[in-house]
N, C-alpha and C positions, 0 to 999 in steps of 0.2 A: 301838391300842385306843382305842375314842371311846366317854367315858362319857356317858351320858346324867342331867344334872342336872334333872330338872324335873318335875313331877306330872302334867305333860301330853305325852305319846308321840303319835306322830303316824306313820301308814304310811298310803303313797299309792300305786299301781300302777297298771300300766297296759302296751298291747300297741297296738303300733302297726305299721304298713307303714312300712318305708325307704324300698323302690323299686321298682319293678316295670319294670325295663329291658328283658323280652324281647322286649316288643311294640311298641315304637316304636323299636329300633334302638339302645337309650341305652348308653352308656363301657361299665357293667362289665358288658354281655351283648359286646361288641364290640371293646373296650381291651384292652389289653395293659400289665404294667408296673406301677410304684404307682396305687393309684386311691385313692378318698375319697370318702363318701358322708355328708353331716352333717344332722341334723336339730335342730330346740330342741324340748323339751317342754318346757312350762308345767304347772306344778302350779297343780292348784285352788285351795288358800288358801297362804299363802307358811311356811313354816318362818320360827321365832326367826332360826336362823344355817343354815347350810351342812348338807342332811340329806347321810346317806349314801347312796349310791345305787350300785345293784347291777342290772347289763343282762346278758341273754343272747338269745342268738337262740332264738325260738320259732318261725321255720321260716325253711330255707333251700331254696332251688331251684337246683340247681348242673350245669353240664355234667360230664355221669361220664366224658367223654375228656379233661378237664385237671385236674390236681390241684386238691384244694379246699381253698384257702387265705383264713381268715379273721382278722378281728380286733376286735371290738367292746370297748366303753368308753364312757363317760361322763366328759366334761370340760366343763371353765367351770361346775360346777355351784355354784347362787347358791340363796336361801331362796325363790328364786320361778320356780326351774327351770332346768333342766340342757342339755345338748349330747350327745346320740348318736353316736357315729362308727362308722362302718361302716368298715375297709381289708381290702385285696386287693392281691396284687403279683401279680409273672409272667404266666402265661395261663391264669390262673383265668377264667373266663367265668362269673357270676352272672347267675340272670334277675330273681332276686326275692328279697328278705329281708325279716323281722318279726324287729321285736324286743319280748320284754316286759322290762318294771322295774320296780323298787320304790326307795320312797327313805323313811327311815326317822329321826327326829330328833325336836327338842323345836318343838310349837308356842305360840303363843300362849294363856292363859287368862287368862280375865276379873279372877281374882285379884292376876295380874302387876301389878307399877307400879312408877315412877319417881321420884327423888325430884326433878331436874333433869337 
């Protein structure tokens, strides 16, 4: 459980393309085996500390002759943006994925301060 101490909440979202491999040939339309597909998103203004953050595929394009095996997550995540991971093993053949997010924590307000 991550409590949130602070007068100021902060959610940030967003949907992006991973990969679009069917059209030029790329690993996970063509691979076989573990694969890996990483991205960084950048948040607009940065989080206090470390928000949480919560990814799922908002579309997948997948060969219906091999089992469709996925695995997305969020790692390295820092107050100024996070790490996407897209995995696949066997002979999954992916052409294309989206994923959306949200990341959710305490940001900075003006009231804040320091003593040193």
């Amino acid at each position: 459980m991550k409590y949130l101490v602070n007068q100021t909440i902060g959610i940030e979202q967003g949907d992006d393309v991973l990969f679009s491999d069917y059209e030029d040939g790329g690993e996970m339309w063509t691979g076989t085996g573990a694969r890996e597909r990483r991205r960084k998103v950048k948040f607009g203004t940065a989080f206090k500390e470390p928000p949480s953050v919560h990814v799922s595929l908002s579309m997948w394009d997948m060969d219906s002759a091999t089992n469709a095996r996925a695995d997305v997550t969020a790692e390295n995540v820092l107050p100024t943006g996070f790490e996407v991971v897209f995995r696949t093993w066997g002979d999954t053949r992916v052409a294309r994925a989206r994923i959306r997010w949200m990341a959710i924590g305490a940001v900075p307000h003006e009231d804040d301060w320091q003593l040193y």
